[in-house]
N, C-alpha and C positions, 0 to 999 in steps of 0.2 A: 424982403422978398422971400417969401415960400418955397425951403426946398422942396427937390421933389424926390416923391419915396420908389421910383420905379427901378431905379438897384440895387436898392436890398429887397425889393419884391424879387427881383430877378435872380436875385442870388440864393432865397431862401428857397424857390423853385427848381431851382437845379437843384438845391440838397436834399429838397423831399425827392424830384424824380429817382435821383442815384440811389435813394434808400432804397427806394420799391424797387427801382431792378438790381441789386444786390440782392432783394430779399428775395425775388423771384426765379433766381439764379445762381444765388449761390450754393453750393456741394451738399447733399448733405452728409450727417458725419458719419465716418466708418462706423458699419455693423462690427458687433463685436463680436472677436473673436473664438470660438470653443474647441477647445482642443480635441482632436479625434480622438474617439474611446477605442484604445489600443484590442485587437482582436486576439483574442488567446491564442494561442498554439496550439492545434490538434497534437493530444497525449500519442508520444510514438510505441515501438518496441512494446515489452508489455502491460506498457500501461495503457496501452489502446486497446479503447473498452473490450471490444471480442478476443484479444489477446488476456486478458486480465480473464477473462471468462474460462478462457480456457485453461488457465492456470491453477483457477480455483477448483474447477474442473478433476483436473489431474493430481493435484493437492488431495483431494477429496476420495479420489481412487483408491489412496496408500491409505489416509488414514481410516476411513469409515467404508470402505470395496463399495463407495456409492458416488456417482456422475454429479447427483442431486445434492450436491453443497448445499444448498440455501433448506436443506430438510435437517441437518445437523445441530442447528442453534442450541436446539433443547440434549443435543445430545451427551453423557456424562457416564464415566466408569472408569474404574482402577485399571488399569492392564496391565500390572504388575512390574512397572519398570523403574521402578522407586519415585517416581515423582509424585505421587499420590493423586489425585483423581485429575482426571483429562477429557476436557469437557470443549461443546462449541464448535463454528465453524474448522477451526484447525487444528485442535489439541492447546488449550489454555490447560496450564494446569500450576493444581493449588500450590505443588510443592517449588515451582522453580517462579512462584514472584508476579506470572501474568495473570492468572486468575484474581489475586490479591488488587492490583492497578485495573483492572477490568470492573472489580464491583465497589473499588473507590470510585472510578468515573461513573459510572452507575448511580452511584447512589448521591453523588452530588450532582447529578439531573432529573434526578427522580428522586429524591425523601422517601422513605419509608418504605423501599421496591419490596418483595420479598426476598432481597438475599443481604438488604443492608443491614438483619440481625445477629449477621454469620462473620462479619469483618473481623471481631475480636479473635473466634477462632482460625480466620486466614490469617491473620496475622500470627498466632501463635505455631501454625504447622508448616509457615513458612520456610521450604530449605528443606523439609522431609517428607515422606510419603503418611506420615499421622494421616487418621482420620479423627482425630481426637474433635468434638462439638460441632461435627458435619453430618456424618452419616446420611441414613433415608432421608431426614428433614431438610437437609440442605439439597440433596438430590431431585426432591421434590419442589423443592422453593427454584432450584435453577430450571429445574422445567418449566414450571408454571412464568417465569420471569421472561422465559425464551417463547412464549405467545406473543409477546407484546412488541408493536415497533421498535418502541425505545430500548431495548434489550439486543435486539436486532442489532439497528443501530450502533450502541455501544461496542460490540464484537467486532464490528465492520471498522468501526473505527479504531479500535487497538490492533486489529490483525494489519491497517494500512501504516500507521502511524508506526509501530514496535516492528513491522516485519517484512511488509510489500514494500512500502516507498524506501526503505533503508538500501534493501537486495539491488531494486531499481537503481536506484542512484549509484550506487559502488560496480554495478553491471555496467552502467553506463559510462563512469568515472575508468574503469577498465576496457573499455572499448568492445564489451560485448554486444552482440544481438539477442534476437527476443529470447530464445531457446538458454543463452549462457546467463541471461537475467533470470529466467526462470530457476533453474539451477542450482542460481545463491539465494534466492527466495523459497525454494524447498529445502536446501541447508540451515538456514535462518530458522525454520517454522520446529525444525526438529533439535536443533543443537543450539539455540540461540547466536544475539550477535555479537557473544564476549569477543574476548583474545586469548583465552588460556586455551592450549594445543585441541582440547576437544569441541569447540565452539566454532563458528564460522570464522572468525577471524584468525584463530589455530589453523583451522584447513586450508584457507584460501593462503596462509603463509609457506605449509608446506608443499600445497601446487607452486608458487611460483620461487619455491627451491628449484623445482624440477623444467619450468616452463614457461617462458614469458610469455603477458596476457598481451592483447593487440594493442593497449595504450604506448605499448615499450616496444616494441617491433614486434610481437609472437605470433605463432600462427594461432587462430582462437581456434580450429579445433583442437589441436594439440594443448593448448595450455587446458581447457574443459575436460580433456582425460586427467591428465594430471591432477585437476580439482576434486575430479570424480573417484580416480585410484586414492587420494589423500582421506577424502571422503569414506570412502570402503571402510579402511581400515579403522576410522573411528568406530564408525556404526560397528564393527563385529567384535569391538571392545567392550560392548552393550547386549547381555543375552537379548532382551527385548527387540532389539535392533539386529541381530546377526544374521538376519534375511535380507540381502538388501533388492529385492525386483525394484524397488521405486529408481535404482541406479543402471540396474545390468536389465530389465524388460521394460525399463519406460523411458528413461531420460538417454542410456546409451543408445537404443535404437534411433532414435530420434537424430543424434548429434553423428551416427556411423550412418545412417540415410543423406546425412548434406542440410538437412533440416535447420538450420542456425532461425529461421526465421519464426519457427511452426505453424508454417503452411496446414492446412488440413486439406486434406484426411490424418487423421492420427490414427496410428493403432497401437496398442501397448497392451500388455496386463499385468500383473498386481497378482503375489499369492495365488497364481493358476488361473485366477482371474480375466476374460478377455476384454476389451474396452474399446470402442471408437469416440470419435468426431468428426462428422462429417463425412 
């Protein structure tokens, strides 16, 4: 007798049905995941852009009596203060080391710039005010080099790297605002940022003989006098330096107004000089 096949027809029916509706039905699979691209932080204090501006600004006041930083690149000349020539947006110079690292970075982004013939003599008049294998030719090679983006550039980059972001950071590491960042970023630019007593790190020790900064409990205007009277007295240890208006008609007004933040309007002057912003 012939079995008969209609149970396992029956059976193999239900298994194709269930296939299709699992396949019609079933989930599909998790999109994948991409991590959100984290948003930066808007830069605060002075490193927020129009604060930074104004810094260079006022920077720019003391050293070249011009508003107009960004006209200074090509700018270069002895001014007799033993560091031998003092050139660029904030006074690089040959004798204390930053001029030397400024046309190494230079010249290992650009080969051949015009000032990468002069290394060997930066190098040798390192530490002195020499103009021994610089002279006219080098004065003329830094101008013609300060045309150029890339030179530009460069300046921007060791003035942020050796001097703004340092100030910044130690401003902020002390609980200062824009004005007491500004401060150690103008001491920086003039005295560098060693530790032996005449350097910024000398000064900012003997302010806070006198004065705790706001990290520690101090009042930040009172500890920025302090900074600024420690300050003085370097600078008029320095003929070249024995004027100080960038302290007593620019930066004190500023910080005896309430100013911590520098709001603008600014008024200041510089060697008799009058000055705004805004």
């Amino acid at each position: 007798m012939r079995k008969t096949m209609w149970p396992v027809l029956a059976v193999a029916a239900i298994l194709v049905l269930g296939l299709a509706v699992w396949t019609v039905t079933r989930p599909d699979p998790p999109a994948a995941v991409t991590a959100p691209v984290p948003i930066p932080k808007p830069a605060t204090g002075l490193a927020a852009p129009e604060k930074k501006e104004i810094a260079m600004k006022l920077v720019s006041s003391a050293e070249n009596s011009s508003l107009d930083w960004k006209a200074q690149y090509g700018y270069i000349e002895d001014i007799g203060d033993g560091r031998g020539y003092t050139a660029g947006i904030i006074g690089f110079c040959t004798g204390t080391g930053d001029i030397l690292e400024l046309v190494r970075a230079y010249t290992a982004a650009v080969p051949g710039n015009p000032l990468a013939e002069f290394l060997p003599a930066l190098e040798k008049v390192n530490g002195s005010d020499s103009h021994e294998g610089l002279g006219p030719a080098f004065e003329n090679a830094w101008r013609q080099a300060a045309g150029t983006s890339a030179f530009q550039q460069a300046q921007d980059t060791e003035r942020d790297q050796v001097y703004f972001d340092p100030a910044v950071r130690q401003g902020e590491s002390d609980g200062l605002g824009t004005l007491g960042q500004f401060i150690y970023y103008d001491a920086i630019v003039m005295h560098g940022a060693g530790e032996s007593a005449a350097a910024f790190g000398g000064i900012r020790k003997t302010a806070m003989e006198k004065a705790k900064p706001p990290s520690q409990g101090g009042d930040e205007t009172t500890y920025l006098k302090a900074f600024l009277d420690a300050r003085r007295v370097i600078m008029k240890q320095e003929e070249a330096h024995a004027n100080t208006p960038r302290i007593d008609t620019e930066q004190l007004v500023f910080l005896n107004d309430g100013n911590l933040d520098l709001h603008t309007p600014l008024k200041w002057q510089v060697y008799g000089d009058q000055y705004q912003i805004g």
